[in-house]
mmCIF file as gemmi writes it, N, C-alpha and C atoms, coordinates in Angstrom:
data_model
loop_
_atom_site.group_PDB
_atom_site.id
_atom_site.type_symbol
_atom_site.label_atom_id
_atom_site.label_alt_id
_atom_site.label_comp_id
_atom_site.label_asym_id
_atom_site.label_entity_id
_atom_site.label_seq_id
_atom_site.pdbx_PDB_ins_code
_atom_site.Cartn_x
_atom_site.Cartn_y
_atom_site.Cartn_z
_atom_site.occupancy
_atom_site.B_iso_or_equiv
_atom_site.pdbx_formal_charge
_atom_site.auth_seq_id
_atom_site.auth_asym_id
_atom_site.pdbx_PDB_model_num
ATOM 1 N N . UNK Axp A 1 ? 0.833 -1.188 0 1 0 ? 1 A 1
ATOM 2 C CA . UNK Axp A 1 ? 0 0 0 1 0 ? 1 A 1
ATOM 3 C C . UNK Axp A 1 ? 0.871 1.243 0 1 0 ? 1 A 1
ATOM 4 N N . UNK Axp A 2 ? 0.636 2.308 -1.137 1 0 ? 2 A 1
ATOM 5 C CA . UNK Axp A 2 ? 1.513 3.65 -0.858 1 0 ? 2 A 1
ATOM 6 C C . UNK Axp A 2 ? 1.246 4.091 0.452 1 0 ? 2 A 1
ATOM 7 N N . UNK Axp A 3 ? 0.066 3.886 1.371 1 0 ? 3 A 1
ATOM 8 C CA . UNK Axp A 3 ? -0.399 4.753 2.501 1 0 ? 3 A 1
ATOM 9 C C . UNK Axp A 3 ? 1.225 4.406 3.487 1 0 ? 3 A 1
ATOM 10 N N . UNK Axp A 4 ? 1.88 3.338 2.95 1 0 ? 4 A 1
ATOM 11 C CA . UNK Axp A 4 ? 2.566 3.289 4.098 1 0 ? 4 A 1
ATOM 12 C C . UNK Axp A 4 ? 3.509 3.439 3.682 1 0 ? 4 A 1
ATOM 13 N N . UNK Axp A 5 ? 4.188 4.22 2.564 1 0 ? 5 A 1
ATOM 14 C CA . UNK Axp A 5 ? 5.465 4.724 2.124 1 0 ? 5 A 1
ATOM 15 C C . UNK Axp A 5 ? 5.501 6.375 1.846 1 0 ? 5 A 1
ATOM 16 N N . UNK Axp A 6 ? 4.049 6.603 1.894 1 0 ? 6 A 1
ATOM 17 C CA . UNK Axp A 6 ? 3.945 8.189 1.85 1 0 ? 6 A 1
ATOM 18 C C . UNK Axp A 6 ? 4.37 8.818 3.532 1 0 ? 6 A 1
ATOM 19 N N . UNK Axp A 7 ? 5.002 9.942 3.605 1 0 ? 7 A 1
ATOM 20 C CA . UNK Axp A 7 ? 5.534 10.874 4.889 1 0 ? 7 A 1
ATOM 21 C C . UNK Axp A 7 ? 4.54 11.455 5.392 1 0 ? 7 A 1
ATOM 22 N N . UNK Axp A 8 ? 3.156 11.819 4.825 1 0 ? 8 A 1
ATOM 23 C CA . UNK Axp A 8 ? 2.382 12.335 5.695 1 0 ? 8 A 1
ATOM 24 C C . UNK Axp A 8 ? 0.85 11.805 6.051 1 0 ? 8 A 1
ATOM 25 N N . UNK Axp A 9 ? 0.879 10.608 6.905 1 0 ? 9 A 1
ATOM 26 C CA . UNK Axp A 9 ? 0.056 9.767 7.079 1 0 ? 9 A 1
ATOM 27 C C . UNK Axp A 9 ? 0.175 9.488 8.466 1 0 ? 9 A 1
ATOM 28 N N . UNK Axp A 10 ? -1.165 9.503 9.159 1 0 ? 10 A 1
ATOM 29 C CA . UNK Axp A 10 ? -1.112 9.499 10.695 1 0 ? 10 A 1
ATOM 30 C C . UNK Axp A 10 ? -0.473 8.041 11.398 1 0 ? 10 A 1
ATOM 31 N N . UNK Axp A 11 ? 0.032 7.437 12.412 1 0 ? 11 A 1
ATOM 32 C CA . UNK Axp A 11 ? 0.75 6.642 12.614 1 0 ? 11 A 1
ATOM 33 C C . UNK Axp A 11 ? 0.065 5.461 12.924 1 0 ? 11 A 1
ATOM 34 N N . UNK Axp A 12 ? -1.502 6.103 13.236 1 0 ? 12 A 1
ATOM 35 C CA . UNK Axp A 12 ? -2.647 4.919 13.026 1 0 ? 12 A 1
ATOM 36 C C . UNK Axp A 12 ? -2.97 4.529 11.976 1 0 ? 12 A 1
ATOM 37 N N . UNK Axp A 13 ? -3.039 5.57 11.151 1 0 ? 13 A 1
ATOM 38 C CA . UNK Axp A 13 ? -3.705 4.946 9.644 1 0 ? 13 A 1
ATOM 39 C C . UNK Axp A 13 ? -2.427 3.92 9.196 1 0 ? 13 A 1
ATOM 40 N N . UNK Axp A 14 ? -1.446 4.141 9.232 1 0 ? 14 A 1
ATOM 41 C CA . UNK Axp A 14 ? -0.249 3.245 8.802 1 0 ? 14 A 1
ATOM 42 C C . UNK Axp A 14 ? -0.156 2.063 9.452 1 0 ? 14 A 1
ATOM 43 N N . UNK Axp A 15 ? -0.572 1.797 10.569 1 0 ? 15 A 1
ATOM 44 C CA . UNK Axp A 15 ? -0.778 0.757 11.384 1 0 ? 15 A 1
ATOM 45 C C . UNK Axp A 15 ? -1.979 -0.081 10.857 1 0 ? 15 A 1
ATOM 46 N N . UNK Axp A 16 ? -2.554 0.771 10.472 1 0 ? 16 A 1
ATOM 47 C CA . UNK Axp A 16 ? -3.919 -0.066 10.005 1 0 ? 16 A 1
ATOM 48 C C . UNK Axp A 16 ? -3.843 -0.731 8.551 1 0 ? 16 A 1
ATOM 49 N N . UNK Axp A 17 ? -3.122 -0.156 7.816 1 0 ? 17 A 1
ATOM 50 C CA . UNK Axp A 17 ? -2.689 -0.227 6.066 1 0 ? 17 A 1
ATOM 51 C C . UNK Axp A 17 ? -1.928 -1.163 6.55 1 0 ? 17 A 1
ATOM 52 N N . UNK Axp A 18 ? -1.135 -0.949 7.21 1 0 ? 18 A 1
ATOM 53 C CA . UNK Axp A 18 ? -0.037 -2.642 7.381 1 0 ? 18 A 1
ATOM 54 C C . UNK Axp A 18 ? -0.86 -3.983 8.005 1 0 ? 18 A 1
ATOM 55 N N . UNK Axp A 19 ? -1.666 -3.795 8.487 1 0 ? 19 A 1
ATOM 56 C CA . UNK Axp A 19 ? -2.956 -5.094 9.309 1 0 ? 19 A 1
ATOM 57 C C . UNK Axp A 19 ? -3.338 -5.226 8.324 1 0 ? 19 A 1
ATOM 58 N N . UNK Axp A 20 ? -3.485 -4.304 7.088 1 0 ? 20 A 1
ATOM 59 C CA . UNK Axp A 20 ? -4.453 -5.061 5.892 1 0 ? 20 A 1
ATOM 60 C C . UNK Axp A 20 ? -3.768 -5.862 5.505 1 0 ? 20 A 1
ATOM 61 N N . UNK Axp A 21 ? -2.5 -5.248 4.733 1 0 ? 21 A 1
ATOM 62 C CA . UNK Axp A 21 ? -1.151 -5.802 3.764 1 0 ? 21 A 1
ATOM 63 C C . UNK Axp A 21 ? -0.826 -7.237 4.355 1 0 ? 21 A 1
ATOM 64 N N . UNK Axp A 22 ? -0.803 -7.32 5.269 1 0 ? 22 A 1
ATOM 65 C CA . UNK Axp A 22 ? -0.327 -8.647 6.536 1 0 ? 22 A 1
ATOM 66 C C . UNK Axp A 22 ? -1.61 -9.585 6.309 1 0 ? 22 A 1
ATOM 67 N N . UNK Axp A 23 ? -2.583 -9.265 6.254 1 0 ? 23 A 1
ATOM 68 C CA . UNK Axp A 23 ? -4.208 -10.117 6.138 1 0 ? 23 A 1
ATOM 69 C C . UNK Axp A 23 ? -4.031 -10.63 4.487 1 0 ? 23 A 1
ATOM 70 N N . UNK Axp A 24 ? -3.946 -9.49 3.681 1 0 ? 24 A 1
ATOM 71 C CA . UNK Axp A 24 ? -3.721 -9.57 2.551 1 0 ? 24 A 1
ATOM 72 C C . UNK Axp A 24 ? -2.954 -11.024 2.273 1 0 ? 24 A 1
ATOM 73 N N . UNK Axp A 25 ? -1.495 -10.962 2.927 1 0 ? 25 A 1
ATOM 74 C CA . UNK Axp A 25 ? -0.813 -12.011 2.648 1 0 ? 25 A 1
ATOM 75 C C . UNK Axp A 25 ? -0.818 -13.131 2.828 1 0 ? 25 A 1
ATOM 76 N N . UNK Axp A 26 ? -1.982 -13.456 4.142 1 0 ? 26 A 1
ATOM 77 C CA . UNK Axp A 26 ? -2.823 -14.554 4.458 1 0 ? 26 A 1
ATOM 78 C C . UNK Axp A 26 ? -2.513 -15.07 5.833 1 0 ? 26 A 1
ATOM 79 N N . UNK Axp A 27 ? -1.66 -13.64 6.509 1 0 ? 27 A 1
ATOM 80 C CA . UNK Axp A 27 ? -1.915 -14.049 7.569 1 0 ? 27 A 1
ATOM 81 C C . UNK Axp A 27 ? -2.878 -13.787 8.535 1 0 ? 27 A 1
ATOM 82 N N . UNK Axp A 28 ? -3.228 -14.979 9.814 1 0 ? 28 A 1
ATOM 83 C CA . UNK Axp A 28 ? -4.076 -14.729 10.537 1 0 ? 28 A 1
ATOM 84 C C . UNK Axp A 28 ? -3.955 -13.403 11.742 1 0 ? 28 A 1
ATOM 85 N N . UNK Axp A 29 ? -5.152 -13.646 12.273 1 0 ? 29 A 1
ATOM 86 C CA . UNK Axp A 29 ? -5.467 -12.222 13.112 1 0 ? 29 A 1
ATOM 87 C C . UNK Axp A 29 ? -4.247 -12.591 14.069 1 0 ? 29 A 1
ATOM 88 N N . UNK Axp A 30 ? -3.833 -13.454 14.891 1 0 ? 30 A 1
ATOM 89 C CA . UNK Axp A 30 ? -2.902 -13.634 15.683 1 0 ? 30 A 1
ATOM 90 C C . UNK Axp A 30 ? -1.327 -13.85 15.228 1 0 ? 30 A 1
ATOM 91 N N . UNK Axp A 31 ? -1.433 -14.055 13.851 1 0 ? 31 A 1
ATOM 92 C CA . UNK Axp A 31 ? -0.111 -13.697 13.295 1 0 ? 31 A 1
ATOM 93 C C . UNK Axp A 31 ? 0.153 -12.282 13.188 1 0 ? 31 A 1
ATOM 94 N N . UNK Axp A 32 ? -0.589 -11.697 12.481 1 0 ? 32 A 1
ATOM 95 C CA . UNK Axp A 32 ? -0.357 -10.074 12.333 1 0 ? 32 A 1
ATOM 96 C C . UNK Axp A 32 ? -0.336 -9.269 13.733 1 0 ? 32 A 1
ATOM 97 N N . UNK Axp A 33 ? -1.359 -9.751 14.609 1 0 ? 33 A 1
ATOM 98 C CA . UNK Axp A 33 ? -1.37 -8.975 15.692 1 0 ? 33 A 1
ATOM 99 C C . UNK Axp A 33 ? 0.29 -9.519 16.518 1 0 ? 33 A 1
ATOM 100 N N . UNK Axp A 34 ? 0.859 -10.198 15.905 1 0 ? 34 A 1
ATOM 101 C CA . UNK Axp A 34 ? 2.154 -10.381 16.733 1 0 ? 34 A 1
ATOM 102 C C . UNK Axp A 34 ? 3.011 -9.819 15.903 1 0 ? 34 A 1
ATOM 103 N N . UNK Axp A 35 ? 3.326 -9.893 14.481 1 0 ? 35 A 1
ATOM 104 C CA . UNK Axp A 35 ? 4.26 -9.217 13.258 1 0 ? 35 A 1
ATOM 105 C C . UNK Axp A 35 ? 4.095 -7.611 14.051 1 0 ? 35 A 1
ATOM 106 N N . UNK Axp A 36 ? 2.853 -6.694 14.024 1 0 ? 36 A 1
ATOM 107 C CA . UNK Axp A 36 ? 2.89 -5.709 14.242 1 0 ? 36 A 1
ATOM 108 C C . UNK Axp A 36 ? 2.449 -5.166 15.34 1 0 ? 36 A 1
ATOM 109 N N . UNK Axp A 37 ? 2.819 -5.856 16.711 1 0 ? 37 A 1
ATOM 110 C CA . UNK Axp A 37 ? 2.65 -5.738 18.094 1 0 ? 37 A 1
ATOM 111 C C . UNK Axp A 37 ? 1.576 -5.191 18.151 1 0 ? 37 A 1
ATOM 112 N N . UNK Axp A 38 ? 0.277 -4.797 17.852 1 0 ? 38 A 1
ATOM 113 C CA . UNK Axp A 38 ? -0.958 -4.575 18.099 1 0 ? 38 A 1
ATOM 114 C C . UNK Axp A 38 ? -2.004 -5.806 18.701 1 0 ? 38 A 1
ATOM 115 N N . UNK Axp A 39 ? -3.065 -5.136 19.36 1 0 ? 39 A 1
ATOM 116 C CA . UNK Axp A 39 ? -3.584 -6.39 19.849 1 0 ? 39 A 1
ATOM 117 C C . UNK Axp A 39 ? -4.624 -7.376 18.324 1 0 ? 39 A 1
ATOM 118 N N . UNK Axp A 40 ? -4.802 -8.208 19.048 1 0 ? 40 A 1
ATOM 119 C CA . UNK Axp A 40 ? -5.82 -8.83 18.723 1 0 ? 40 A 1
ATOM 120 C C . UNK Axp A 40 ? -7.002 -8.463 17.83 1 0 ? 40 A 1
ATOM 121 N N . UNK Axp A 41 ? -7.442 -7.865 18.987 1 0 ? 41 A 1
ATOM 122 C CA . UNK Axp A 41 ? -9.336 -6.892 18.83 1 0 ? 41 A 1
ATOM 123 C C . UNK Axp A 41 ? -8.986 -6.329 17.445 1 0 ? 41 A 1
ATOM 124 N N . UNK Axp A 42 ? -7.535 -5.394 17.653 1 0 ? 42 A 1
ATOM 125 C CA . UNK Axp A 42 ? -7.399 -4.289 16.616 1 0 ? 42 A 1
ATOM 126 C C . UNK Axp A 42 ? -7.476 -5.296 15.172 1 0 ? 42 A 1
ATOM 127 N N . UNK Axp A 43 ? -6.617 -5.801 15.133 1 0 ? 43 A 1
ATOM 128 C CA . UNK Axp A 43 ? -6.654 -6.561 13.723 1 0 ? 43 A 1
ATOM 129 C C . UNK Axp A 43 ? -8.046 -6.696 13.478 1 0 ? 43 A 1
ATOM 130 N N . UNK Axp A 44 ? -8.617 -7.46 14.118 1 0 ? 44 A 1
ATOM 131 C CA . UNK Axp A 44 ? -9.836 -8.353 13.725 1 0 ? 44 A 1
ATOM 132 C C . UNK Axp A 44 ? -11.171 -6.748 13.279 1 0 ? 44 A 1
ATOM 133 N N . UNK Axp A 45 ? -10.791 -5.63 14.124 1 0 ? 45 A 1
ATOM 134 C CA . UNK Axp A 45 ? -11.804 -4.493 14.016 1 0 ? 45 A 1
ATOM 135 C C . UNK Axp A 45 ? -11.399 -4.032 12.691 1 0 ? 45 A 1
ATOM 136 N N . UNK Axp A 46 ? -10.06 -4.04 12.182 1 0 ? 46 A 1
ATOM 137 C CA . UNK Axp A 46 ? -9.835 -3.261 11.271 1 0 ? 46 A 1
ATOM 138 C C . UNK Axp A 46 ? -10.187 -3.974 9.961 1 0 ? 46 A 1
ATOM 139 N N . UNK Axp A 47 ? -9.955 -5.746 9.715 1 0 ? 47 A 1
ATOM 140 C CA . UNK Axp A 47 ? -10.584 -6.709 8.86 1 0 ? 47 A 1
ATOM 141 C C . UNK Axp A 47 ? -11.983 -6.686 8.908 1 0 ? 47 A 1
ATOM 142 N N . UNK Axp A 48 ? -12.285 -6.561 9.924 1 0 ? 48 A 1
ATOM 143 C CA . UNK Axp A 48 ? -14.286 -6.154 9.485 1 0 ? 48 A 1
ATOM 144 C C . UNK Axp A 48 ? -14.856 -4.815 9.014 1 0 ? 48 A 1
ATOM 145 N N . UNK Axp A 49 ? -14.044 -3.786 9.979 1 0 ? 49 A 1
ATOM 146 C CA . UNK Axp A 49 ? -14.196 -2.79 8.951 1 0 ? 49 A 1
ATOM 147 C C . UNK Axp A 49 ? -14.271 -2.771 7.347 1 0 ? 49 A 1
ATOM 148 N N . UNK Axp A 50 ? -13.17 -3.371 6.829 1 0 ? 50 A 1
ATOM 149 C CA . UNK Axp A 50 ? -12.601 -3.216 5.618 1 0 ? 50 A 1
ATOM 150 C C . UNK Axp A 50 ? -13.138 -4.157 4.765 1 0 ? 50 A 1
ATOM 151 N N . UNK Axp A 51 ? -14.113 -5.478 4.958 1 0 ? 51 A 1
ATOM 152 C CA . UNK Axp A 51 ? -14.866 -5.974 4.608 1 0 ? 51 A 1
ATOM 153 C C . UNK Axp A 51 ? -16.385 -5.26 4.213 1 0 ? 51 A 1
ATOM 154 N N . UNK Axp A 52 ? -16.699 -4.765 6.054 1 0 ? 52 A 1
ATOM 155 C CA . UNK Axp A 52 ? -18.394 -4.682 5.745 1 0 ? 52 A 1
ATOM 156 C C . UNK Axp A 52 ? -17.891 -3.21 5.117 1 0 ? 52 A 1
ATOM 157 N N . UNK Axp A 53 ? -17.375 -1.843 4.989 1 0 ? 53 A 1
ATOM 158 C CA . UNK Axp A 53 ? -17.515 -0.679 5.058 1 0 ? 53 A 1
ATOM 159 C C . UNK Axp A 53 ? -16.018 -0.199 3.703 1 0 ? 53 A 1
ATOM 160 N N . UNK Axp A 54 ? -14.955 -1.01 3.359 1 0 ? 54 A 1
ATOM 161 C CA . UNK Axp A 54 ? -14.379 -0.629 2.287 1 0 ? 54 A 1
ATOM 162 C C . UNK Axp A 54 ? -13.259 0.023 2.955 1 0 ? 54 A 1
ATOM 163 N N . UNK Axp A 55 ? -12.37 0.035 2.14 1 0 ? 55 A 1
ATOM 164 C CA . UNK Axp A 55 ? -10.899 0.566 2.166 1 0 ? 55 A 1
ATOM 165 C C . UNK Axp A 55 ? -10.754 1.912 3.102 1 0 ? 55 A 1
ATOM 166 N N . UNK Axp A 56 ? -11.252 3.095 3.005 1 0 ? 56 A 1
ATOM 167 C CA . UNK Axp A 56 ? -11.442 3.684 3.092 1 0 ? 56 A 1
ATOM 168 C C . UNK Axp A 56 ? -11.729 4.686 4.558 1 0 ? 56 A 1
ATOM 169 N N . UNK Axp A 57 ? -13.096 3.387 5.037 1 0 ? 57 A 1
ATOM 170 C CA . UNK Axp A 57 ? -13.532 3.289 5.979 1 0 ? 57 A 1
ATOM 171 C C . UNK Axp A 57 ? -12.508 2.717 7.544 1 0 ? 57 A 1
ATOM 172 N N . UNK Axp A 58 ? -11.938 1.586 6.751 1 0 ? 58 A 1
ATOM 173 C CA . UNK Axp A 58 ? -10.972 0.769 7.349 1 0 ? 58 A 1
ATOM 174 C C . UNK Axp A 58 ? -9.848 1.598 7.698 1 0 ? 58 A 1
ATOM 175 N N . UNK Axp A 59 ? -9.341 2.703 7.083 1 0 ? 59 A 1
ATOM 176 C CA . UNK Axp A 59 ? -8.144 3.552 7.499 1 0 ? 59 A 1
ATOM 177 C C . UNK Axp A 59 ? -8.275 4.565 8.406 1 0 ? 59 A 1
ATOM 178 N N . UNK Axp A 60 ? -9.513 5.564 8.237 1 0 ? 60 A 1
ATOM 179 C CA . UNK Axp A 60 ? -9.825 6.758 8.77 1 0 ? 60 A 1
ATOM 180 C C . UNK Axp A 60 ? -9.836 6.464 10.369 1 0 ? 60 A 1
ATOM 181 N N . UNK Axp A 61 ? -9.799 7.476 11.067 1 0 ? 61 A 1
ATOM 182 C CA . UNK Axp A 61 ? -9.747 7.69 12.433 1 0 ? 61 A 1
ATOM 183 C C . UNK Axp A 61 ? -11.196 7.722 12.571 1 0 ? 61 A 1
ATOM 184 N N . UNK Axp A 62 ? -11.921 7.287 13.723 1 0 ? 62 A 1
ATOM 185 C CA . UNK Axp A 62 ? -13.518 7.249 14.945 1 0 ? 62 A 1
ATOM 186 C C . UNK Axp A 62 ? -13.14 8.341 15.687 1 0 ? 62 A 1
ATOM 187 N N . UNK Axp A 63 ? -14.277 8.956 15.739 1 0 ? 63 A 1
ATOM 188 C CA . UNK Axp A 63 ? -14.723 9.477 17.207 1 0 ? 63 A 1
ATOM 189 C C . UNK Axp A 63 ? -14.236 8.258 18.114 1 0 ? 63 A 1
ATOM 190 N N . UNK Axp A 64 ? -13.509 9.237 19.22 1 0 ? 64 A 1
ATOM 191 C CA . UNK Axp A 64 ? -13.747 8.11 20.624 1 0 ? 64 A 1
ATOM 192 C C . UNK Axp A 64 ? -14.456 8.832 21.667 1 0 ? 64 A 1
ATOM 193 N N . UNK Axp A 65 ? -15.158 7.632 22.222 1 0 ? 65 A 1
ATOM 194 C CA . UNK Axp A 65 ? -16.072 8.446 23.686 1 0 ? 65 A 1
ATOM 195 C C . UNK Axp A 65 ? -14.939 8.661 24.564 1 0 ? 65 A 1
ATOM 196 N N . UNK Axp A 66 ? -15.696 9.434 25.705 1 0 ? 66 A 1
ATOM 197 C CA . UNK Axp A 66 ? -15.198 9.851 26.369 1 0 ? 66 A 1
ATOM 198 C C . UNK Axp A 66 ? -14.943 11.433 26.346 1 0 ? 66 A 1
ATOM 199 N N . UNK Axp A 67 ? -14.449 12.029 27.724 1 0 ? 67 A 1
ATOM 200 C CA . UNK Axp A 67 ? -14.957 13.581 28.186 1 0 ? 67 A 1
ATOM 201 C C . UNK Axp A 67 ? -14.333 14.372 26.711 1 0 ? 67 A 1
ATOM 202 N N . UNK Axp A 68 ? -14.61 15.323 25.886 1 0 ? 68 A 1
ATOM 203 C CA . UNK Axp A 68 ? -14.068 16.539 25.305 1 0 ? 68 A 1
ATOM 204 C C . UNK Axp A 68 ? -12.335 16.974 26.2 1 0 ? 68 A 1
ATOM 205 N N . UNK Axp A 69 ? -11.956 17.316 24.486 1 0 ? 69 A 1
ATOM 206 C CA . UNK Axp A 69 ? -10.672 17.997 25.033 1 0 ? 69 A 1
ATOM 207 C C . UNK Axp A 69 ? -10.734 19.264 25.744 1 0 ? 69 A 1
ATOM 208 N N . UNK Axp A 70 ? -10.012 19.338 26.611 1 0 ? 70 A 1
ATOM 209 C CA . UNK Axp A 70 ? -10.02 21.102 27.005 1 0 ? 70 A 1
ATOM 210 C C . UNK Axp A 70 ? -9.391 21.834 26.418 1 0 ? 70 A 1
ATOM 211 N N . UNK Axp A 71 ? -8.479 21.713 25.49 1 0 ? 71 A 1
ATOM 212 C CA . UNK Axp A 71 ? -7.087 22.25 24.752 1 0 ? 71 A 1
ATOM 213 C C . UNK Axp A 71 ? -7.284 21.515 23.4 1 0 ? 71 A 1
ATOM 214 N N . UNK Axp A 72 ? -7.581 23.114 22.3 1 0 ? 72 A 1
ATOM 215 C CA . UNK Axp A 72 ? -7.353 22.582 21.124 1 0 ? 72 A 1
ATOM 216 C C . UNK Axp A 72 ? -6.254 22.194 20.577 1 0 ? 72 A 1
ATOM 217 N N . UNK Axp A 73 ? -6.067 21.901 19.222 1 0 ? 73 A 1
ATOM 218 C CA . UNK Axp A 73 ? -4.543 21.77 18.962 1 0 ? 73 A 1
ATOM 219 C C . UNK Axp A 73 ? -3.508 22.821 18.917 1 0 ? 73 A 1
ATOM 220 N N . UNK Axp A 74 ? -3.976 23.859 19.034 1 0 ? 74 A 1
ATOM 221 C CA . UNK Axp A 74 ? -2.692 24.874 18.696 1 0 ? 74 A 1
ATOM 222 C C . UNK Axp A 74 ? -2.682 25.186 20.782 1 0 ? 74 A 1
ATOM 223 N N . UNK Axp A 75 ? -3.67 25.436 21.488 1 0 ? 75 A 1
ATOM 224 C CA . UNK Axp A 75 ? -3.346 25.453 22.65 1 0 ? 75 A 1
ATOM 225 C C . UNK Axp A 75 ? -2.599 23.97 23.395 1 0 ? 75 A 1
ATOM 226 N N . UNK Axp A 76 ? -2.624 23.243 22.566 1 0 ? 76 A 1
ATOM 227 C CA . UNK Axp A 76 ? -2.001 21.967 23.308 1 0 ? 76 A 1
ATOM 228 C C . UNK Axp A 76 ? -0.435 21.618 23.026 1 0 ? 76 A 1
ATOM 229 N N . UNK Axp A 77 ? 0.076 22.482 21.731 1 0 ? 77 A 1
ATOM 230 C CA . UNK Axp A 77 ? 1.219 22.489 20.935 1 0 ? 77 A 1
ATOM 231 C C . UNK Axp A 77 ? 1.985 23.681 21.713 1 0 ? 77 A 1
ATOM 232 N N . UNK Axp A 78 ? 1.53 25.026 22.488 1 0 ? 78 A 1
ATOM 233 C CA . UNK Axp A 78 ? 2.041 25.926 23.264 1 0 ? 78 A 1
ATOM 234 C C . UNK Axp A 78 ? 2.877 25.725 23.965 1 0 ? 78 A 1
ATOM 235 N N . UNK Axp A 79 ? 2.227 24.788 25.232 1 0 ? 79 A 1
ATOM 236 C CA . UNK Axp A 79 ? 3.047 24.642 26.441 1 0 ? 79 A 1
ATOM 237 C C . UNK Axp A 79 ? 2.473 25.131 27.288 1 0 ? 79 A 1
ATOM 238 N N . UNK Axp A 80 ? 1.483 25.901 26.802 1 0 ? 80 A 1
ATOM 239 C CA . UNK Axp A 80 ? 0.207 26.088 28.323 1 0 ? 80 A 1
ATOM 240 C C . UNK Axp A 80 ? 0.633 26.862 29.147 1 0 ? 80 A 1
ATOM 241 N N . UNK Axp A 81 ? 2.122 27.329 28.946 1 0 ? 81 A 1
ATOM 242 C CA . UNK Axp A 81 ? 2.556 28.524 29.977 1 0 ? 81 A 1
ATOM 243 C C . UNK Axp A 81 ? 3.751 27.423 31.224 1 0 ? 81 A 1
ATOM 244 N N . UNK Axp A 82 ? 3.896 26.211 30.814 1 0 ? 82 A 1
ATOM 245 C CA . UNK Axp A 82 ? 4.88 25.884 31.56 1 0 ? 82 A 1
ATOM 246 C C . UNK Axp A 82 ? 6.117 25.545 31.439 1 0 ? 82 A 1
């Protein structure tokens, strides 16, 4: 996959392009999840993704629950004053 030879690609999405490439090659969820030290779950979430929902779907970043940031990105890149 270019996603994982191009320089500006988040370090998840590249993680995830390599779980495909690794599936691709026929290995299983517990092979890949050991080739690319990720767990388990992850492989297997990112192969169903990419089945029921397409390439696409399978790379992009989720919402995660949990509380809101307090600090956008440029206030979190500052230093907040310390």
């Amino acid at each position: 996959m270019d996603i994982a030879r191009k320089g500006k690609s988040s370090a998840r999405k590249v993680k995830r392009s390599l779980i495909l490439c690794k599936a691709d090659e026929g290995l299983t969820d517990q092979q890949v999840s050991q080739a690319l030290l990720v767990g388990p779950s992850t492989v297997s979430r990112v192969r169903r993704r990419f089945v029921e929902e397409g390439l696409k779907s399978a790379l992009k970043e989720r919402p995660r629950p949990g509380q809101r940031r307090k600090l956008d990105g440029k206030q979190a890149h500052c230093g907040g004053g310390l």
